[in-house]
N, C-alpha and C positions, 0 to 999 in steps of 0.2 A: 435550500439546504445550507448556503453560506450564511457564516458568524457562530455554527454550533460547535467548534471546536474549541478545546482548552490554549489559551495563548498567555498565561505565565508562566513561572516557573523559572528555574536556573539555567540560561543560555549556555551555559560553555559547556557541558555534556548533555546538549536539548538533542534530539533526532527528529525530525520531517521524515515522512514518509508516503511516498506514492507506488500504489497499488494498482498493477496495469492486469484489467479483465477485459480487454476490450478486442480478444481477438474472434472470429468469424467461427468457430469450432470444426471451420469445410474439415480435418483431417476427420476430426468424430463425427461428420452424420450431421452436423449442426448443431450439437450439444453443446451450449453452455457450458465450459471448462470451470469455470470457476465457480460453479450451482452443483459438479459431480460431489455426491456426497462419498467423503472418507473420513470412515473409520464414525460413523453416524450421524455427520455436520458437513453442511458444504463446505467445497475445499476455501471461497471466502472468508466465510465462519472462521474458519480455522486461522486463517492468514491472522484475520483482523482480533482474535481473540490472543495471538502470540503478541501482537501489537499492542494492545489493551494492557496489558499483561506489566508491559513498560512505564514507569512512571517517567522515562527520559523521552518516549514518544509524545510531540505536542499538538503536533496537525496533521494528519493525512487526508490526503486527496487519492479518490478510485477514478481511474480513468475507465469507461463503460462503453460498449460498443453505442450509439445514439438512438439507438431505438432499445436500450434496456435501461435507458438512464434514470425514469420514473419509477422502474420496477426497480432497482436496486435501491434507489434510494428512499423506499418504501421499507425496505427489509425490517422487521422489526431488531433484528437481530444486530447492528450495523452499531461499531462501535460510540461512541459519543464526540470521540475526535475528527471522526470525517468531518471536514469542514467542508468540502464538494464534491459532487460525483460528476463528470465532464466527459466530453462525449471523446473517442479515441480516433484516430488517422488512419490512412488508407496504410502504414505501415508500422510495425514495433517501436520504430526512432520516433514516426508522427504521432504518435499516441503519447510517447511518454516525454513530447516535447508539450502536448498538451497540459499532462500533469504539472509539469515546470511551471506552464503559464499560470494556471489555476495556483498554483503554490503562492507564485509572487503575489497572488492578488488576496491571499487568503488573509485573514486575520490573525493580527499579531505579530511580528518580528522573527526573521528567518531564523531555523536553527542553527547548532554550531555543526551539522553535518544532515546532510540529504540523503536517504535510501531510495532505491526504486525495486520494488518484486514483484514478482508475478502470481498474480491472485493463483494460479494453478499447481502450485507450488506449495503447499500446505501443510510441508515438515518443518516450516521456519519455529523458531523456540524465541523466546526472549531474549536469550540468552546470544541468540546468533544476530537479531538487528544490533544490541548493544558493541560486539566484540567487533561486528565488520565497522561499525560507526565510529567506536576506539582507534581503530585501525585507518580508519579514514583520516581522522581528526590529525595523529597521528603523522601521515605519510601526504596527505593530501587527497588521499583517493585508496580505494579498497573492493574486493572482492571478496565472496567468503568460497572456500575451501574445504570441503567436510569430507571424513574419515567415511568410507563405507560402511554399515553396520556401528554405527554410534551408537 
């Protein structure tokens, strides 16, 4: 799956992006968090399609539990920027220290700011990786913040 990612484009408002699905779903029953479909696409779908969506997004890497790492990155649906799907850690930090690794190694030159979200999370807009990425670039470091009922 490495080297299918887009690695031009204008560095100084570029965003990187890693996508952590890689948790157990023990709270659901063993459900696949990031395969529930909302709103009639899984909640990944969704993620990766807000991401897609970004012409400042250049590479993302899905971090996958290691025994759904084929199946995901089989997806037809998977956007054209995933440049790896990697397997995730025994915890949220280890997994998404994963992603990091896989990042460095990805093709192409880092961006001018790094995201990390969570595939299960599937209200993220365009409009929100770009504004916390601003906010990053910005200040150093950033978190996004949303109004209830947006």
């Amino acid at each position: 799956m490495s080297g299918k990612g887009r690695v031009g484009g204008d560095r100084s408002s570029s965003i990187d992006l890693i996508v952590v699905a890689a948790g157990s779903g023990e709270r659901m029953g063993g459900i696949d968090k990031a395969l529930v479909r909302v709103a009639g696409a899984p909640s990944l779908h969704r993620v990766l399609l807000a991401a897609a969506a970004s012409p400042r997004i250049r590479r993302i890497v899905v971090v996958a539990a290691a025994s759904r790492i084929a199946s995901y990155a089989a997806l037809p649906w998977f956007a054209d920027r995933v440049t790896a799907v990697v397997a995730g850690g025994a915890t949220r930090a280890a997994s998404v220290l994963n992603g990091l690794d896989a990042m460095r190694r990805a093709p192409g030159d880092a961006a001018a700011a790094l995201l990390v979200h969570d595939a299960a999370r599937p209200g993220v807009r365009r409009e929100d990786f770009e504004q916390v990425a601003d906010a990053a670039m910005r200040s150093g470091a950033a978190a996004p913040a949303l109004q209830i009922g947006r």
